[in-house]
VEXMIVEX-88790 format. One record per residue (C-alpha): x, y, z. Coordinates in pm, whole numbers, plus 50000, padded with zeros to 5 digits. Layout:
<recs>
<rec x="X" y="Y" z="Z"/>
...
</recs>
This chain:
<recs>
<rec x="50000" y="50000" z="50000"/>
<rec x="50142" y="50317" z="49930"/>
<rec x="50170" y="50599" z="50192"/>
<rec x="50094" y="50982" z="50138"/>
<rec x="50156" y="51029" z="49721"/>
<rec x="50008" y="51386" z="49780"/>
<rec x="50272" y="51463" z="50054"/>
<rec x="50537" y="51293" z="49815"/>
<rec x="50454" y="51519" z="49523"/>
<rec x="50420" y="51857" z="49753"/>
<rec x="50788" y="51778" z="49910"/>
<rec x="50928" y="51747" z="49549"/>
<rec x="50778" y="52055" z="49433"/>
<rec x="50906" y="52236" z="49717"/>
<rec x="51213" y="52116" z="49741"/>
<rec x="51256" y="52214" z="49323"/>
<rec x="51163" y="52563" z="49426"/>
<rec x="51378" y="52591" z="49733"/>
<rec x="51720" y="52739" z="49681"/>
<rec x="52006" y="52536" z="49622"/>
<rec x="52223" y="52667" z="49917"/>
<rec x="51995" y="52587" z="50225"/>
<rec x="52105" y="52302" z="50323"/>
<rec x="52484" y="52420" z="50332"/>
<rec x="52547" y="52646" z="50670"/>
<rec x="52916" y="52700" z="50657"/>
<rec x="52871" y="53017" z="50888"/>
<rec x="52643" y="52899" z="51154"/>
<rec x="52406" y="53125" z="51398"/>
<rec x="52625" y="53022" z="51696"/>
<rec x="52962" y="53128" z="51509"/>
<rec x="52767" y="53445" z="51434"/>
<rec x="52686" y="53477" z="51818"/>
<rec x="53024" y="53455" z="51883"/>
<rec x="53183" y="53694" z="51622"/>
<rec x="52997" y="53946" z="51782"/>
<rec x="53028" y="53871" z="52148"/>
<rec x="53429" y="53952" z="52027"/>
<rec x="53367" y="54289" z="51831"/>
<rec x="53140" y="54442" z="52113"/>
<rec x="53460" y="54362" z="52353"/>
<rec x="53727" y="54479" z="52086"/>
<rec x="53514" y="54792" z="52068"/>
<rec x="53510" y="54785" z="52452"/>
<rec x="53878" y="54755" z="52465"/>
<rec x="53892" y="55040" z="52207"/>
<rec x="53773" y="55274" z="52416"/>
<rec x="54008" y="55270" z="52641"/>
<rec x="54310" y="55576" z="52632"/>
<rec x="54502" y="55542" z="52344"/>
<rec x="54904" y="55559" z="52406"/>
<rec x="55139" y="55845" z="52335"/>
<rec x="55196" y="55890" z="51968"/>
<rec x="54892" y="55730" z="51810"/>
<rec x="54587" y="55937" z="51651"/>
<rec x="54288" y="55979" z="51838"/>
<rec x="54113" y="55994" z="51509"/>
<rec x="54287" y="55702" z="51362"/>
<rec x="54167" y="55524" z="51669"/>
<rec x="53786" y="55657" z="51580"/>
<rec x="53857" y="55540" z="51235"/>
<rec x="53926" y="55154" z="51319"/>
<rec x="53638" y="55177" z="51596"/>
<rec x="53390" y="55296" z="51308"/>
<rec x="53548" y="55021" z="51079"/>
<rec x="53480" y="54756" z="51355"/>
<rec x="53091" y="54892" z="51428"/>
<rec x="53091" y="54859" z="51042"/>
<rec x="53212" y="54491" z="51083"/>
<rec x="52976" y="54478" z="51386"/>
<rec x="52659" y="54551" z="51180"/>
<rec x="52754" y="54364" z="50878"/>
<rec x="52817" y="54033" z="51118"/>
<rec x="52462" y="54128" z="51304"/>
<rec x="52277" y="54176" z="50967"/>
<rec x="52387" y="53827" z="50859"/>
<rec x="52290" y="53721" z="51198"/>
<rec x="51935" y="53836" z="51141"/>
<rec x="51953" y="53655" z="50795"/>
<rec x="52033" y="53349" z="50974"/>
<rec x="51787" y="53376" z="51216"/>
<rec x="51492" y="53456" z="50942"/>
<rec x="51612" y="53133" z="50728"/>
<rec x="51610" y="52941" z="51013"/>
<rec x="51281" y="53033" z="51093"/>
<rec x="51133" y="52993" z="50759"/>
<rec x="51275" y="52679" z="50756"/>
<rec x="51106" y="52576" z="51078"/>
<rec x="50798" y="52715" z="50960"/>
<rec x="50809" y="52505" z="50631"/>
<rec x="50909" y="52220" z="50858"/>
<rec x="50550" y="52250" z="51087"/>
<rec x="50405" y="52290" z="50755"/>
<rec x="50545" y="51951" z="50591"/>
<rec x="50481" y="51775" z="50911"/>
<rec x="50121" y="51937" z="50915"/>
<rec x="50029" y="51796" z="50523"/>
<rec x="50227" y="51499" z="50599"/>
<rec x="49953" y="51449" z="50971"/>
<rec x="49668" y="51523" z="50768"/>
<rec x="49744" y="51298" z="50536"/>
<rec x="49789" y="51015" z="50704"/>
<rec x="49435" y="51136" z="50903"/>
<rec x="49315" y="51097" z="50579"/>
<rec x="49484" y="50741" z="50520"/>
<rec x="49346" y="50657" z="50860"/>
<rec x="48999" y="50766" z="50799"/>
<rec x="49011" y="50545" z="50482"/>
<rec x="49103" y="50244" z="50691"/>
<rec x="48855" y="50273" z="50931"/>
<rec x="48569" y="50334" z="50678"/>
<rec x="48721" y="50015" z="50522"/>
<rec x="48749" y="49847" z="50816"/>
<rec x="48370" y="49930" z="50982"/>
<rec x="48237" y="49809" z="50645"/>
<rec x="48425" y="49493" z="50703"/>
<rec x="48295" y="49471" z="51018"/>
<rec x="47946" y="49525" z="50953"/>
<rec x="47924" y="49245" z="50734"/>
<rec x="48104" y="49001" z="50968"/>
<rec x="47848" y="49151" z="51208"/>
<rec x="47547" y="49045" z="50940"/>
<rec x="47716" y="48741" z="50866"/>
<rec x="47771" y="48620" z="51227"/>
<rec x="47417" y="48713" z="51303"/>
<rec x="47290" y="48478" z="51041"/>
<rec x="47464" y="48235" z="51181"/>
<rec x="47343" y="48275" z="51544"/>
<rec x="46945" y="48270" z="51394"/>
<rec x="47046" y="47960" z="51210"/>
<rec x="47223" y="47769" z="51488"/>
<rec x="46970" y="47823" z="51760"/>
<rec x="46670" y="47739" z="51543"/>
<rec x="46890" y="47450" z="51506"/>
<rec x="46909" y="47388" z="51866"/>
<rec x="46595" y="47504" z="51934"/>
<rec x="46442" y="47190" z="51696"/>
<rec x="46680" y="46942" z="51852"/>
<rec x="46572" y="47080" z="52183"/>
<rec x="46167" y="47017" z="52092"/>
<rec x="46240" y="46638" z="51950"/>
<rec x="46437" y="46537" z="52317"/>
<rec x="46136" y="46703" z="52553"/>
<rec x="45898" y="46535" z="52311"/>
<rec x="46109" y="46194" z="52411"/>
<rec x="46157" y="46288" z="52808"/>
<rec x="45777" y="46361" z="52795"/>
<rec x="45697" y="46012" z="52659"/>
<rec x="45933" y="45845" z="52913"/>
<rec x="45817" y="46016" z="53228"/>
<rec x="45443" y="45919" z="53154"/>
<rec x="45523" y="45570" z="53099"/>
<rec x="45739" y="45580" z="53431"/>
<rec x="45451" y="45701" z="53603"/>
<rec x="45209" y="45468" z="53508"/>
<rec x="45521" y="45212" z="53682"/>
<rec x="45501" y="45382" z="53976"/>
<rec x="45169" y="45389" z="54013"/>
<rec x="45137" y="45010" z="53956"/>
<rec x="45428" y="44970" z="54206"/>
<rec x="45259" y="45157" z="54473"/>
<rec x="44985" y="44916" z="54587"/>
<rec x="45287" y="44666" z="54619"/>
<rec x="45459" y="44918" z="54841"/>
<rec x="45256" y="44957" z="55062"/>
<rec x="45198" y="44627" z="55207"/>
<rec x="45573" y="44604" z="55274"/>
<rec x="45607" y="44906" z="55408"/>
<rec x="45345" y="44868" z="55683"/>
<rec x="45524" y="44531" z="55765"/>
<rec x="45847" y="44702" z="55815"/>
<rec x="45719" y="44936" z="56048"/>
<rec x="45548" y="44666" z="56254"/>
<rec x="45900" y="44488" z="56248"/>
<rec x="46082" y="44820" z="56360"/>
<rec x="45835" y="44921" z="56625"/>
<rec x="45884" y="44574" z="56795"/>
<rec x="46291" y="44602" z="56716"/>
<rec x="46279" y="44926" z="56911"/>
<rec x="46079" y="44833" z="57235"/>
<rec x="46330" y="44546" z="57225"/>
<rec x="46647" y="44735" z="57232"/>
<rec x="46472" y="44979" z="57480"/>
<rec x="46437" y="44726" z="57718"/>
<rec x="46807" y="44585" z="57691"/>
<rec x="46901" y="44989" z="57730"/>
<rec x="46711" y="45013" z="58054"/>
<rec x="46850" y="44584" z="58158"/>
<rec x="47233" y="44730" z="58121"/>
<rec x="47179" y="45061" z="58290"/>
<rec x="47059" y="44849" z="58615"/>
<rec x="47311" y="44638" z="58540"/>
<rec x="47589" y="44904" z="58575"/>
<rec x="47425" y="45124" z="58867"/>
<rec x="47445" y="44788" z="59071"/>
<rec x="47804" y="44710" z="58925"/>
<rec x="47935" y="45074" z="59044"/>
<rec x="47761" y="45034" z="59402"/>
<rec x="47944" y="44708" z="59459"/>
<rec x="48313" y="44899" z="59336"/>
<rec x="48222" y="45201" z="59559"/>
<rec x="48184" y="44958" z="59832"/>
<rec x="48509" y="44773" z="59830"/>
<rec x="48687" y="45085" z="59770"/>
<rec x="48532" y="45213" z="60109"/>
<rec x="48693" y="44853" z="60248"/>
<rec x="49065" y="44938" z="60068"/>
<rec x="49081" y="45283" z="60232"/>
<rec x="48938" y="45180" z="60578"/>
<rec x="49220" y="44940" z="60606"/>
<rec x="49462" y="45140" z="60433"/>
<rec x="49378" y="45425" z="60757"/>
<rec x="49407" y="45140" z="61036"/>
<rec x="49733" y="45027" z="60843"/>
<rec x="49876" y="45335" z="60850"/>
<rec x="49762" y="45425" z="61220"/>
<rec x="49925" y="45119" z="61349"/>
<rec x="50227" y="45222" z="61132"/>
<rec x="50291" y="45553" z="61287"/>
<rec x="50197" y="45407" z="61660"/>
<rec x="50507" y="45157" z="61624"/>
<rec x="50737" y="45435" z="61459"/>
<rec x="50668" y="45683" z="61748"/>
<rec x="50715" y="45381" z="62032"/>
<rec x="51063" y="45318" z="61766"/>
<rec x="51194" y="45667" z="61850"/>
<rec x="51083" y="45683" z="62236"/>
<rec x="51316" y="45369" z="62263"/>
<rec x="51584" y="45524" z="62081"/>
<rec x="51554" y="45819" z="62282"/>
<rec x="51567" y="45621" z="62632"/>
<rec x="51892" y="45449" z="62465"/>
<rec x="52073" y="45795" z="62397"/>
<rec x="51991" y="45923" z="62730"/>
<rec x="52087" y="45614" z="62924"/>
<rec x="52431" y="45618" z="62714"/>
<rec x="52488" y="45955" z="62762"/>
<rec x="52445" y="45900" z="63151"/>
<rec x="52666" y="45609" z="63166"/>
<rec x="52938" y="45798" z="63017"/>
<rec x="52899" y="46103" z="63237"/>
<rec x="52934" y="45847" z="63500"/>
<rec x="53247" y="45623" z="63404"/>
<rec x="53427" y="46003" z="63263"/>
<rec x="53370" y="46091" z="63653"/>
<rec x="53500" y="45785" z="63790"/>
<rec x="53802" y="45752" z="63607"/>
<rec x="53901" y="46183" z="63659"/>
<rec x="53860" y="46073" z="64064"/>
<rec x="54094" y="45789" z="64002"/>
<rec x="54400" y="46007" z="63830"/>
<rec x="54333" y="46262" z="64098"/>
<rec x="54477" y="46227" z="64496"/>
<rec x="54320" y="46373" z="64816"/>
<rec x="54494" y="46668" z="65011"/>
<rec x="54424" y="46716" z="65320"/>
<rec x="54406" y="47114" z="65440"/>
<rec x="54246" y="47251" z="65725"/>
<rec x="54008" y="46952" z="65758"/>
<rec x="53891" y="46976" z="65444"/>
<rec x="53990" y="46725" z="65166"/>
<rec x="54124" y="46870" z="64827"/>
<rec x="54106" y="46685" z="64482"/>
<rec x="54430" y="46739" z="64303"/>
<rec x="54528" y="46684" z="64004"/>
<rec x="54866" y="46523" z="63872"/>
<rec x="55088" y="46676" z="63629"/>
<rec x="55103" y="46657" z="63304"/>
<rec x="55444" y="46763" z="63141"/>
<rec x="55383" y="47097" z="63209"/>
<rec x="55758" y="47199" z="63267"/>
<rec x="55856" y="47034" z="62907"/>
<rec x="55550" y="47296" z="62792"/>
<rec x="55654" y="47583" z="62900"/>
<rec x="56012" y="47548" z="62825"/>
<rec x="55873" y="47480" z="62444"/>
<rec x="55720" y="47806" z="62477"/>
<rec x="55950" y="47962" z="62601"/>
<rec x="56202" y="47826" z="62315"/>
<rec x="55964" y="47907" z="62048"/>
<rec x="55951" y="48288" z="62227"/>
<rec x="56299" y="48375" z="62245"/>
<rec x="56351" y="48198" z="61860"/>
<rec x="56045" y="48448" z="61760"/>
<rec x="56242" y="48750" z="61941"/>
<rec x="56595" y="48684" z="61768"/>
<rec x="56405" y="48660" z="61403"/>
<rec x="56229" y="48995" z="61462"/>
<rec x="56490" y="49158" z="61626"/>
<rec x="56730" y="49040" z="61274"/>
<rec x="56437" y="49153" z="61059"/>
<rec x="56452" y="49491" z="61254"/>
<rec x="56791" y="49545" z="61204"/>
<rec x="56806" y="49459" z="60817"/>
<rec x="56510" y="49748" z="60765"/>
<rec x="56730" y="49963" z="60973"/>
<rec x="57027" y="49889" z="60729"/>
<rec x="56803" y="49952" z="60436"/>
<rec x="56638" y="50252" z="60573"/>
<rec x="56969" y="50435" z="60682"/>
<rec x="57101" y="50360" z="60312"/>
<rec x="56800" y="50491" z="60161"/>
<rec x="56863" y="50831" z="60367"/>
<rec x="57209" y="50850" z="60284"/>
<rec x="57155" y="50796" z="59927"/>
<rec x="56865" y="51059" z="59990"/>
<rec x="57145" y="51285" z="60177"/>
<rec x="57389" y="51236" z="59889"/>
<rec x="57137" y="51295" z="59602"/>
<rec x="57036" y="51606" z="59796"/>
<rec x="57360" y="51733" z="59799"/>
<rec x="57477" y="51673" z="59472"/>
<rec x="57153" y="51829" z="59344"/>
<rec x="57243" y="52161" z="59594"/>
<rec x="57587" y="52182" z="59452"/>
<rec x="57430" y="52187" z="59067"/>
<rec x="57228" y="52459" z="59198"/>
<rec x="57519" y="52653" z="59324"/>
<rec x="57702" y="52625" z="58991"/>
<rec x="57436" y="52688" z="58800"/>
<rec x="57329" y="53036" z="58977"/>
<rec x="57726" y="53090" z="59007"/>
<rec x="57717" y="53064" z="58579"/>
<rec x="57384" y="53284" z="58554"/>
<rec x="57592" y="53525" z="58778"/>
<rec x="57883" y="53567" z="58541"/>
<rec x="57653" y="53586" z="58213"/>
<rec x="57447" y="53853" z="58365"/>
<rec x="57761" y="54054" z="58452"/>
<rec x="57906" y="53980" z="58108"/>
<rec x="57533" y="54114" z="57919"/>
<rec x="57573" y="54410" z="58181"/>
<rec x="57860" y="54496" z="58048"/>
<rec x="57821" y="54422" z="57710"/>
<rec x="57539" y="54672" z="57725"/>
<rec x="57696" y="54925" z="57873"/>
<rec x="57976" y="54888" z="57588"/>
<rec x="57664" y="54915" z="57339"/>
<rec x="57518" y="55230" z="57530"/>
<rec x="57832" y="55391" z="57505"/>
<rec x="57878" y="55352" z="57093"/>
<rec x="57539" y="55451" z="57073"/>
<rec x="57603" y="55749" z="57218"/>
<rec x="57862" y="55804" z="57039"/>
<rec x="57728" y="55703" z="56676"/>
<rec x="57432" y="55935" z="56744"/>
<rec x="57680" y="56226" z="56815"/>
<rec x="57826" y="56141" z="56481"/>
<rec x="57513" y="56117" z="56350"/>
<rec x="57386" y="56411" z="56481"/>
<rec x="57672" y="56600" z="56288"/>
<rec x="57693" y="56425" z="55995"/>
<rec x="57279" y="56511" z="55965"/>
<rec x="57362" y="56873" z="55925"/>
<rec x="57599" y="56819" z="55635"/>
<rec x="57378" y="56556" z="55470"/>
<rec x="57033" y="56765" z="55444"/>
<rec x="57095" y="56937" z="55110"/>
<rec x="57220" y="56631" z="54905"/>
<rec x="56938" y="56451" z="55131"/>
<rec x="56643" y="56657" z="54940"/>
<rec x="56841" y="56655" z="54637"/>
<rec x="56818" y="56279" z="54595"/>
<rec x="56416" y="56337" z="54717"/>
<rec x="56374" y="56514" z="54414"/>
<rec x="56589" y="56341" z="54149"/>
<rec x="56367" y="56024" z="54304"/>
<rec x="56036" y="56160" z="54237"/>
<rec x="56112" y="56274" z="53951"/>
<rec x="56234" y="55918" z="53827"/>
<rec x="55947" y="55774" z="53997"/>
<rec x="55706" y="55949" z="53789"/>
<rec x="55875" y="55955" z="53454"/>
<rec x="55904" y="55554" z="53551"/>
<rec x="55509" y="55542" z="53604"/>
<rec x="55404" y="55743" z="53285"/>
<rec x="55640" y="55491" z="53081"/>
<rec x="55504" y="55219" z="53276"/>
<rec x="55150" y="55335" z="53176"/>
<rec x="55205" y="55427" z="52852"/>
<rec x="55376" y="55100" z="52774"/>
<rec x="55084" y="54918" z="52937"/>
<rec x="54875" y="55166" z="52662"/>
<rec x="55052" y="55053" z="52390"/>
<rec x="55024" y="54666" z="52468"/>
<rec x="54640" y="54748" z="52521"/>
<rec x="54649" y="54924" z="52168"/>
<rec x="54859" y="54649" z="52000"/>
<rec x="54654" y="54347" z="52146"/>
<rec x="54326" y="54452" z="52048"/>
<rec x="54451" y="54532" z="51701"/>
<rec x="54621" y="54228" z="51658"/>
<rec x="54312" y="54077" z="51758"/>
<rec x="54054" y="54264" z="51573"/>
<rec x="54286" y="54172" z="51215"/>
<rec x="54217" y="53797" z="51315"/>
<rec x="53895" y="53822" z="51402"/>
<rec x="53812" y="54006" z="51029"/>
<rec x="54047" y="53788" z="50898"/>
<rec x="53841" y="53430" z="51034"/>
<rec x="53513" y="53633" z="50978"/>
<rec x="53608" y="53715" z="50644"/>
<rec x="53727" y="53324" z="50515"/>
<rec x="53396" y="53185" z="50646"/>
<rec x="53156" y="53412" z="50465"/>
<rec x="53372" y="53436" z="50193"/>
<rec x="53348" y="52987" z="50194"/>
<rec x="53008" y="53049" z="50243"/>
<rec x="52965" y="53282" z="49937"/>
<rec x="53148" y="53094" z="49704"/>
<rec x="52957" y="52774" z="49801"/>
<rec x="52600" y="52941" z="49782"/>
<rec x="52720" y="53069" z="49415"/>
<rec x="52877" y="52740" z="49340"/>
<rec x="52499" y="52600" z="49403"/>
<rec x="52409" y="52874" z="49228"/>
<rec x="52607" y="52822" z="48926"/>
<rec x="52494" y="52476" z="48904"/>
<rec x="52193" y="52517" z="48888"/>
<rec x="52146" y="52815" z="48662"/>
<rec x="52357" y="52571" z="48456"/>
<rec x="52098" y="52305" z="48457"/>
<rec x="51833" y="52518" z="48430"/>
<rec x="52027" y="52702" z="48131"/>
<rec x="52122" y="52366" z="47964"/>
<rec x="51715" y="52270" z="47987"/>
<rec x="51622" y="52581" z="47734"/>
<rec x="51958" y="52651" z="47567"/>
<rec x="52274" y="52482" z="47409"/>
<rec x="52463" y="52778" z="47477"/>
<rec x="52497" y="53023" z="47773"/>
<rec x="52714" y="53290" z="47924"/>
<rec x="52901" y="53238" z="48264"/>
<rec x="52711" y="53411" z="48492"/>
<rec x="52903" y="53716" z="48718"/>
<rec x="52997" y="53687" z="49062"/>
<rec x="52767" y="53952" z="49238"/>
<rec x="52917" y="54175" z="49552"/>
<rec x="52843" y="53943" z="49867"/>
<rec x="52858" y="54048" z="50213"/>
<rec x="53231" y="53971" z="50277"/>
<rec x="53301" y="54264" z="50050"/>
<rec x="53143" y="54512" z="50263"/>
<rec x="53394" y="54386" z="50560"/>
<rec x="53717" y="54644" z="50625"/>
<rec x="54007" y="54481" z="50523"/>
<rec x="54257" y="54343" z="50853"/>
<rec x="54510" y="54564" z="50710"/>
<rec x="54354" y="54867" z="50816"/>
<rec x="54431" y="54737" z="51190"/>
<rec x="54785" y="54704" z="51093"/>
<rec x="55006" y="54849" z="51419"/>
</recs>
């Protein structure tokens, strides 16, 4: 299927019609942008004081030629900028023909398409009525057959139903009697167990009766158990109280004082004891006493060391004030030496000061005077650098905004050319070569009117 042969056709048309040289931007809006951006600050920079020896009105000249420049690079700015908008506006124009076209192409479709589907529509239709009358027809023959069957199945029934009866009444005689017997075996058992739990109830009542007696007897025989044990301990204990008595009256003999008899008792090593003791005592006393007189030892080296360090540390002391001494008398009279050729210096100085004055405000002058000579040289060198750069710079700046418009030129009238060539060699077998016509690069100054 072919797409937009309207849009096709227009695009061809314009494009015959559009000249040559659009497409080819050798000197681009940006490029422009910046061209000028450098003559507004060369014209800045022009402003400024020119140096000693230069023309003020040869400096007015190359600021009018670089406004010239200015306008010529602005004006071909503008051009851009117009170009560039036609050729946005014949853009939103393509892309408008090219939109309503395919609108168009759309609309088509969809009329083509809703046509289609109207017919499926009608044709699926048809088909629907068809395969529910169909249905429909098969439905009617099977309720005609379940119809038939269900009246024949209730003319069984109903000859089944006399039959029926009789055995169902019989049944329910058999089950009423089945029932009455198992309710009697329910209510049989349920005697059965009531008694069968009385008679367990009463033998556990038995169990714990003799389990209490049991255990009453138990605790009697423990108690009597420990009473006996009790009577053993305390019957032991006296018969050793009584033997421990006897036998401390048999180690002991009887003095007699004043009447009166006296237990006493014999001895029992106690002069090997206390000489022991007294061993052990004076051992003790000779260990501390040798302890004691070690830590005197120590301690009365520790204070002599003490002593010593003391002294040694007094003595530094002493020689170190002694050498502070002598330095302070050697500064004292070191500055008394100074205070002394001061004085004496400013004496000299005081009459050489006299003499010097005159040659003194002679040099002042001959100084200032050099100073500022140095500072308008200074300035005016700084001037001519100034002057120099920016017309060193405004000669390249023509000189780069002169190739690319020239390159521009001769490519628009080499498109040109070409095809007033073709368009000559469609009517004629002979033609002239055309002439170049003044572009805008002509109207530039030349760089060598910022020659320094």
């Amino acid at each position: 299927m072919s797409h937009l042969p309207s849009i096709g056709s227009k695009q061809s048309s314009l494009k015959k019609k559009a000249p040559p040289h659009t497409n080819v931007e050798h000197f681009s809006q940006r490029e422009c942008v910046a061209y000028i951006a450098q003559l507004k600050g060369l014209l800045d920079e022009a402003t400024a004081q020119p140096p000693v020896g230069v023309d003020t009105a040869e400096v007015e000249r190359r600021m009018a030629l670089l406004q010239s420049a200015l306008s010529t690079v602005e004006e071909r700015h503008a051009e851009l900028q117009r170009a560039k908008e036609a050729e946005n506006n014949q853009r939103y124009l393509d892309n408008i023909e090219r939109r309503l076209a395919m609108e168009r192409e759309d609309e088509e479709k969809r009329v083509y398409k809703d046509k289609e589907r109207r017919g499926l529509v009608l044709e699926m239709k048809e088909q629907q009525t068809a395969y529910y009358h169909n249905r429909n027809q098969m439905l009617d023959e099977k309720a005609a057959q379940c119809r038939d069957y269900n009246e024949e199945l209730q003319v069984q029934t109903i000859t089944k139903a006399g039959a029926n009866e009789e055995r169902r009444t019989r049944n329910i005689e058999h089950l009423m009697e089945e029932r009455d017997r198992q309710i009697k075996d329910l209510h049989d058992r349920a005697e059965m167990r009531q008694e069968y739990a009385r008679q367990v109830n009463h033998k556990k009542e038995q169990r714990l009766e003799a389990d209490r007696r049991q255990l009453a007897e138990t605790t009697r025989l423990r108690e009597q158990e420990i009473e006996n044990k009790l009577e053993e301990m305390r019957e032991s204990k006296r018969t050793k109280w009584v033997a421990k008595k006897q036998a401390s009256r048999a180690k002991s003999k009887v003095v007699w004082e004043n009447g009166e008899a006296i237990l006493e008792t014999e001895a029992k090593y106690h002069d090997r004891l206390v000489k022991d003791l007294d061993e052990k005592v004076k051992k003790q006393q000779q260990r501390h006493a040798t302890e004691q007189a070690e830590r005197d030892y120590e301690l009365r080296l520790r204070a002599h060391a003490r002593q010593e360090r003391q002294e040694r540390q007094h003595q530094n002391l002493l020689n170190l004030i002694d050498k502070r001494v002598q330095r302070g008398d050697g500064i004292v009279k070191e500055s008394q030496v100074k205070v002394r050729r001061g004085e004496e210096t400013k004496k000299k100085q005081a009459t050489q000061y006299n003499e010097s004055g005159v040659h003194l405000r002679q040099d002042l002058d001959l100084h200032m005077k050099r100073a500022t000579q140095l500072q308008k040289a200074f300035q005016n060198n700084a001037l001519e650098k100034n002057y120099r750069r920016w017309n060193v710079k405004a000669a390249r700046v023509l000189t780069e905004l002169r190739d690319a418009m020239t390159a521009e030129e001769d490519e628009k009238n080499a498109s040109e050319r070409q095809h007033l060539t073709m368009t000559m060699n469609a009517h004629t077998d002979h033609h002239e070569e055309p002439v170049r016509p003044p572009g805008i690069s002509d109207r530039l100054p030349s760089p060598s009117n910022f020659a320094v």
